[in-house]
C-alpha positions as CSV (number, residue, x, y, z in Angstrom):
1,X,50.9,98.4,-37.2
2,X,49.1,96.6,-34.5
3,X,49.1,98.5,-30.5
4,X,51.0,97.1,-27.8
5,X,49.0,96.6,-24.2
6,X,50.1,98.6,-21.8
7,X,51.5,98.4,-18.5
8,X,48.3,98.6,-16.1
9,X,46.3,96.9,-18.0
10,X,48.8,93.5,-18.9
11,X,47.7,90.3,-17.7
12,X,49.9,88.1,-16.3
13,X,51.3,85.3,-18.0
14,X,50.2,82.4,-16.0
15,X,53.3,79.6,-15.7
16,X,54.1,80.7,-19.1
17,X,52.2,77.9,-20.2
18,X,51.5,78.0,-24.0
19,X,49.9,75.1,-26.4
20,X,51.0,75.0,-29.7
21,X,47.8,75.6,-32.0
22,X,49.3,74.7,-35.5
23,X,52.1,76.1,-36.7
24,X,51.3,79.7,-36.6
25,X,49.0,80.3,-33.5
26,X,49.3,79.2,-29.9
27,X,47.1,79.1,-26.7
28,X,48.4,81.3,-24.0
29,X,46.7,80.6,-20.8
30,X,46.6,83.7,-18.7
31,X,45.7,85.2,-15.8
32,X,44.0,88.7,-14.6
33,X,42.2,90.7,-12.5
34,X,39.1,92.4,-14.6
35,X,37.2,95.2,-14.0
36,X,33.3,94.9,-14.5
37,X,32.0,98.9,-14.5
38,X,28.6,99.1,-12.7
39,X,26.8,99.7,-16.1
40,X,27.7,96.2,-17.3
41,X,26.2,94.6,-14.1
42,X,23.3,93.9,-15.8
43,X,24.8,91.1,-18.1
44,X,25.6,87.8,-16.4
45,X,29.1,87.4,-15.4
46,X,30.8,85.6,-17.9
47,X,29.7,87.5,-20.4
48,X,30.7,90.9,-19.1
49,X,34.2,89.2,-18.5
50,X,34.2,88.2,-22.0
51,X,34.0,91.3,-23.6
52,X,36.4,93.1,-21.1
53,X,38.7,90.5,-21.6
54,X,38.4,91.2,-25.9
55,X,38.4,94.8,-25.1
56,X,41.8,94.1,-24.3
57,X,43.9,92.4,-25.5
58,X,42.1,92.0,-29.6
59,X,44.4,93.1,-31.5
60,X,47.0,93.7,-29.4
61,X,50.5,92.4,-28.8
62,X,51.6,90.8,-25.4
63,X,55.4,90.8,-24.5
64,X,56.9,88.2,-25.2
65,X,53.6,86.2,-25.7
66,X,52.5,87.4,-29.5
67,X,49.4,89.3,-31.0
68,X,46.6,88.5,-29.5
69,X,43.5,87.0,-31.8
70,X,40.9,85.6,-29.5
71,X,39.3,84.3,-26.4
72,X,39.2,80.4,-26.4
73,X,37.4,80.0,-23.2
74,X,37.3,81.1,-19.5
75,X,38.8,78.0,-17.2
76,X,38.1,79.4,-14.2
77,X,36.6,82.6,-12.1
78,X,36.9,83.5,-8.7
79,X,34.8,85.5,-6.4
80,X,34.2,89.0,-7.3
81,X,34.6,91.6,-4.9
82,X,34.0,95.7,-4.8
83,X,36.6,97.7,-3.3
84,X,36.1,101.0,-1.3
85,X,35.6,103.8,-3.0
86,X,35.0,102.1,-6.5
87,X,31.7,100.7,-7.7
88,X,32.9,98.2,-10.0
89,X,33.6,94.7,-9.3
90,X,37.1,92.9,-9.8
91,X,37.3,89.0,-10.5
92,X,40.4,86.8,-11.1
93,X,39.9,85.1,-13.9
94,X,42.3,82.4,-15.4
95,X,41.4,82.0,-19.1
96,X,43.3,80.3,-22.4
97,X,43.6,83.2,-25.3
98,X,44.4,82.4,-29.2
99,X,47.9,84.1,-30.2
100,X,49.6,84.9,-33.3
101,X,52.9,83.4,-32.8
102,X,54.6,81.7,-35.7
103,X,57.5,79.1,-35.0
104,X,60.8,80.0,-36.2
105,X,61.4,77.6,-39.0
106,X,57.1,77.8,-40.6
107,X,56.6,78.6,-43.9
108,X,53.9,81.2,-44.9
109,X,52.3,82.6,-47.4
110,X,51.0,86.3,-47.7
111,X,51.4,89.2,-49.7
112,X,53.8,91.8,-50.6
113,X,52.6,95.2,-49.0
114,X,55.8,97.5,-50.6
115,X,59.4,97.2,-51.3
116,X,62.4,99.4,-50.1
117,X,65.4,99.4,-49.7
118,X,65.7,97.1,-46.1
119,X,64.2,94.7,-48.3
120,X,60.3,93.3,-48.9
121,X,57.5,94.4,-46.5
122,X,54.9,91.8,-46.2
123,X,51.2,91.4,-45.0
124,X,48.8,88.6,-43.9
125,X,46.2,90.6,-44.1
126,X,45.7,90.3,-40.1
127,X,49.3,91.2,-39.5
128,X,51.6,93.7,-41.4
129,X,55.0,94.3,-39.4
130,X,56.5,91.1,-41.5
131,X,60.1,91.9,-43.3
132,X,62.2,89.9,-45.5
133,X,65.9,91.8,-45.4
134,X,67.4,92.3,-49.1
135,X,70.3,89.8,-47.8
136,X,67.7,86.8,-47.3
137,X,66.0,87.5,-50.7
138,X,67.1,85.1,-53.7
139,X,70.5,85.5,-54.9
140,X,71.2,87.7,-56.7
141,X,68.7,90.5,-56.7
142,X,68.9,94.3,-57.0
143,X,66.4,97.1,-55.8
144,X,64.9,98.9,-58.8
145,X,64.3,102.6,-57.9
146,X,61.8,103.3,-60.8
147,X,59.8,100.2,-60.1
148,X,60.7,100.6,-56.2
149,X,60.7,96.6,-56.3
150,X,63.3,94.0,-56.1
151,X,64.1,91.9,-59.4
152,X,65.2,88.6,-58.7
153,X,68.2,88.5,-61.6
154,X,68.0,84.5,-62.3
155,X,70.2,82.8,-64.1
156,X,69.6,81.2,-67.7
157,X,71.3,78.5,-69.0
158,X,72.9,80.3,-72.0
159,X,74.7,82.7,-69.1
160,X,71.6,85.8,-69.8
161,X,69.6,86.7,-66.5
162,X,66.0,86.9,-66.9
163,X,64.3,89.7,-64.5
164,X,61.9,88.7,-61.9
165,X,60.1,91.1,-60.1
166,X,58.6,91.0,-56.5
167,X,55.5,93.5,-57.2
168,X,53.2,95.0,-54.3
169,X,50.4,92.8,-53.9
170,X,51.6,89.5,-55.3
171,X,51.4,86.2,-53.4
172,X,54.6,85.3,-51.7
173,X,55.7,82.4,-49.9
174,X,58.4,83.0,-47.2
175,X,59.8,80.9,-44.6
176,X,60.0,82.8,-40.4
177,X,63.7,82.9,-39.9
178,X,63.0,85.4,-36.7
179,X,60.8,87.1,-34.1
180,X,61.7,90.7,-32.5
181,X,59.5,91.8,-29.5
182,X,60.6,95.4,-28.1
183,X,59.6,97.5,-25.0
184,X,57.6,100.5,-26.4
185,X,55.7,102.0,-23.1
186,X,56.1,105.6,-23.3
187,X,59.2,107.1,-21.1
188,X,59.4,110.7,-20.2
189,X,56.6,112.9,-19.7
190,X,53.3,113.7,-21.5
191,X,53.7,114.8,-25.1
192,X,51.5,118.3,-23.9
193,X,53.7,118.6,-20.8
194,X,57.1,118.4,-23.0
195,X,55.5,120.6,-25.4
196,X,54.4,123.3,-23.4
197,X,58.3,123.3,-21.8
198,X,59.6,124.0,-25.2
199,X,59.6,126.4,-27.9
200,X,57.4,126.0,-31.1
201,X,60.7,125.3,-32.9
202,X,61.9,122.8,-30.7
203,X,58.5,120.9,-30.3
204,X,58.5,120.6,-33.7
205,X,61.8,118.6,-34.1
206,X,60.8,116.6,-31.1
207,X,57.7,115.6,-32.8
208,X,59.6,114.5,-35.9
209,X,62.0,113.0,-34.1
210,X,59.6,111.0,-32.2
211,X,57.8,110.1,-35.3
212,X,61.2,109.0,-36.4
213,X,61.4,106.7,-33.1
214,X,58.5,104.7,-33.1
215,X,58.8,101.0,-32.1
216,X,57.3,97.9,-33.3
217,X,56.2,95.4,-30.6
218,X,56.5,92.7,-32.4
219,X,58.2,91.9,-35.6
220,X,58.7,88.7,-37.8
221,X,61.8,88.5,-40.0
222,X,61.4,86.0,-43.3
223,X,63.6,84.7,-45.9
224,X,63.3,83.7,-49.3
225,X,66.7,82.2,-50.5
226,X,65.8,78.9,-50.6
227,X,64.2,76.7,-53.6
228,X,60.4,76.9,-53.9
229,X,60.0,80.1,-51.7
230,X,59.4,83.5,-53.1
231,X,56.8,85.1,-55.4
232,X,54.2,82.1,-56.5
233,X,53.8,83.4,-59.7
234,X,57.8,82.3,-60.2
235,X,57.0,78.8,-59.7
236,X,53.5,78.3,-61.0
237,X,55.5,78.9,-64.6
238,X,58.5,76.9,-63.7
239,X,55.9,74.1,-63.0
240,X,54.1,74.4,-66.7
241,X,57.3,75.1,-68.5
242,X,58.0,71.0,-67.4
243,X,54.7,69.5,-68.1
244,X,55.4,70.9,-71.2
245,X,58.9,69.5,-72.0
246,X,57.4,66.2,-70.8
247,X,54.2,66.3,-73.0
248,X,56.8,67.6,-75.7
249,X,59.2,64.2,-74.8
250,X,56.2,61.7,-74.7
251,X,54.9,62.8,-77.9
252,X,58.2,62.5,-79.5
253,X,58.6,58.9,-77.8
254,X,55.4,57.5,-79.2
255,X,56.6,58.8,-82.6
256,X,59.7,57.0,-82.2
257,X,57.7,54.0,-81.5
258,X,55.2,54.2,-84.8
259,X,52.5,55.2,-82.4
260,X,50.3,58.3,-83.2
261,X,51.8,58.3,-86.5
262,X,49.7,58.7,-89.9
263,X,49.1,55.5,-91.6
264,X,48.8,55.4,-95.6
């Protein structure tokens, strides 16, 4: 799960202007105030900005903005000054930053990191807090507790079903059907204060119950019910089953014809 930026150290989203970078990505252009330490006044300017800038936000989701990737470029810096009482030196800076940010409708492909019963957990490798819900998984399926894996129950011709598992670590394909940012600063006070105002007992539960109550920032819901989406594997046979029957019916139309036959 990917870390949320926190409150004093959020940029501002500049006009909310965002550029769409391909389906998946965008350019946010943003704007904040960054601290340059003393001990990085050796390096020139934009440099030193660039790396405070990556130290960040890489990695990390932005409200309502997405999970941040990358540093595009700096448009613009103003002076820097030095407050009283603090050596380092703040400049506003005004700088475009690659983002994570799907569009509701793109279809992705990444893999299957676990199954439960919510439905199939999925990873891009980059970014793990993907979910397909067991109600936008082909129809029908079931949730196989010895396999922990959903099995795709598709239909044959004759009226039989033939299984179709969705194992961990397959390829799947999946279309984004939603996004879910959430508020997850801290409220209430330090974990050590609240602990040391409790018993051992009662620490205890809170902790679990914390554990129990940890937010995602950001979230992207998929779906699968829909022809061609869904484990690759399932298709890639589909595919070869119908070359097949149409190698099969060409062969059997050329015999038809006296062509490929055996002459006496």
């Amino acid at each position: 799960m990917v870390n949320r930026i926190q409150n004093n150290e959020r940029p501002l989203v500049f006009n909310s202007i965002f550029y769409q970078f391909g389906d998946m990505f965008v350019l946010a252009e943003l704007k904040d105030n960054v601290r340059i330490a003393p001990d990085q006044f050796h390096l020139k300017l934009v440099d030193a900005v660039r790396d405070e800038i990556d130290r960040k936000l890489a990695n990390k989701v932005l409200l309502n903005v997405g999970l941040c990737i990358a540093l595009k470029d700096i448009v613009s810096l103003k002076d820097s000054i030095i407050l009283p009482g603090d050596g380092a030196s703040h400049t506003e800076v005004l700088f475009r930053y690659v983002v994570f940010r799907p569009m509701v409708g793109t279809v992705i492909t990444g893999k299957i990191r676990n199954c439960s019963r919510e439905g199939v957990h999925v990873t891009l490798g980059f970014f793990d807090d993907i979910l397909i819900p067991h109600a936008a998984l082909q129809h029908p399926s079931r949730f196989d507790e010895a396999e922990q894996a959903w099995v795709w129950e598709y239909p044959l011709e004759d009226g039989a079903k033939h299984d179709l598992f969705m194992d961990v670590g397959e390829p799947i394909k999946f279309r984004v059907s939603r996004e879910i940012f959430e508020e997850t600063s801290p409220i209430g006070p330090p974990k050590a204060e609240a602990q040391s105002q409790q018993g051992p007992s009662t620490s205890s539960a809170a902790a679990s119950a914390a554990s129990q109550e940890v937010k995602t920032p950001y979230r992207i819901i998929g779906a699968i019910n829909e022809s061609g989406l869904g484990v690759l594997s399932w298709w890639d046979q589909q595919g070869k089953d119908e070359e097949q029957d149409d190698e099969e019916g060409d062969d059997y139309d050329n015999d038809e014809d006296g062509e490929g036959a055996c002459e006496e």
